[in-house]
N, C-alpha and C positions, 0 to 999 in steps of 0.2 A: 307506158306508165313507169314513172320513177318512184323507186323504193329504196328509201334510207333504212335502215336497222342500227340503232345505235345504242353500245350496250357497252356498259362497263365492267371491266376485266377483260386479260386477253383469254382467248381461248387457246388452249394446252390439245395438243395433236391426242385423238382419241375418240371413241365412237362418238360421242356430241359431237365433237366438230365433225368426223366422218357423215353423218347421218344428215347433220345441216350442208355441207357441200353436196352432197347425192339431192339432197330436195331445189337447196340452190340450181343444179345445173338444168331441170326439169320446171321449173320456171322461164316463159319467156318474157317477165318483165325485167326492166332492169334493176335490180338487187345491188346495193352497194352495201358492206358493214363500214360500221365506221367504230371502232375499239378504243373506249375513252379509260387511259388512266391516268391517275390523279396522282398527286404527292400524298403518301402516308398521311392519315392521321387521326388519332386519339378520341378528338371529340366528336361525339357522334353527328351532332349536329351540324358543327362544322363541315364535315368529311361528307355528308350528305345535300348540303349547299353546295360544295365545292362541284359533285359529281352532277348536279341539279346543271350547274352552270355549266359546266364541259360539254353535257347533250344536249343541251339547249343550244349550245354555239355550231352545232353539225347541221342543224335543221335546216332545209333548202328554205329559201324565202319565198311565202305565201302557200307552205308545205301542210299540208293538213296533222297535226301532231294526237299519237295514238302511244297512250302512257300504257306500259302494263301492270297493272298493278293492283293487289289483292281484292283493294276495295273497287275495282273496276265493273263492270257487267258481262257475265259470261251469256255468249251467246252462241247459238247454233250456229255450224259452218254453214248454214244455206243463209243465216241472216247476216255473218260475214262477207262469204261471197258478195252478197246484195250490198253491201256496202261498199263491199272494195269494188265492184260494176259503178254505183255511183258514182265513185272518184276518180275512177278511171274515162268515164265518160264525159266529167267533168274537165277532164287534162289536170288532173290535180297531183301533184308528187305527196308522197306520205311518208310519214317520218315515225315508225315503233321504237321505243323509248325505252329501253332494257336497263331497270336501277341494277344496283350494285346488291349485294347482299339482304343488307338494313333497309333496305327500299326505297322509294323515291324519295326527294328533298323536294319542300311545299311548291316550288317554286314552277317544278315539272306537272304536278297535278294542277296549278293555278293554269298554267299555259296548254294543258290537253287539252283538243276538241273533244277528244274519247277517253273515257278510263274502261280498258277491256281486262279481264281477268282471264283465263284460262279452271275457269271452277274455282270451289270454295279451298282445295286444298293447297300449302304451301307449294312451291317446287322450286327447286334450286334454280339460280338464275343461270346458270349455262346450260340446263335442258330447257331451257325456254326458246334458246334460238332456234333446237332441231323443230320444236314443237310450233312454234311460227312459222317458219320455212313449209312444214308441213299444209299448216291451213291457210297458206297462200297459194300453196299448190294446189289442193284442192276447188279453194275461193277459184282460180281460173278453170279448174275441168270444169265446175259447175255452172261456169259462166261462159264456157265455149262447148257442153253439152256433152262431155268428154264422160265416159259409163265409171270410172273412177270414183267418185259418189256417190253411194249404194243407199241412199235413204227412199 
């Protein structure tokens, strides 16, 4: 299974990025980030089009595209899993969509198959990585029977 991660900003050496490389290696699909920055800028709008546009241009062709983003559907790691099984069975590569700050630009919510949330609460967008990494690793014990998910 191919998995894109594409998320704007780099990530700065420090427990996030620690904690996503420790989940990354314990994954055996294949994980690519793909780190989109943009030219500075002011309006917001713009600057959210802009960044719309950048992860939009990393997405494998015919990739199933999973926005994160607040107003998304929070849903149980087992109904995760169950999903990431489906697309995986499917041959399908999947593409998670990490906005910038301000959040996503209309153009990334137009184009999800998915809008998934992580709960009702904000979180900074660079613990979103470890915290994906996380419930992908999971999504596979669950789905290879691995005692790792305790529900």
């Amino acid at each position: 299974m191919k998995i894109v991660i594409a998320a704007v900003g780099k990530a700065k050496r420090g427990p996030e990025a620690a904690l996503f490389d420790e989940y990354l290696k314990r994954i055996p699909w294949k994980v690519a980030l793909k780190e989109i920055e943009t030219k500075a800028e002011r309006d917001l709008a713009k600057r959210k089009d802009r960044e719309a546009d950048a992860l939009l241009a990393v997405v494998p062709e015919g990739a199933v595209v999973v926005a994160l983003d607040e107003r998304g559907k929070a849903e149980t790691s087992a109904a995760f899993a169950t999903r990431m099984g489906k697309w995986r069975d499917q041959s399908r590569a999947v593409a998670f969509l990490i906005g910038g700050a301000d959040g996503h630009g209309d153009a990334v919510r137009a184009r999800a198959d998915h809008l998934l949330a992580f709960g009702p609460a904000t979180w900074p967008h660079m613990l979103i990585r470890p915290m994906l990494a996380e419930q992908l690793f999971r999504a596979h014990t669950i789905l290879s029977g691995h005692p790792y998910h305790r529900a």
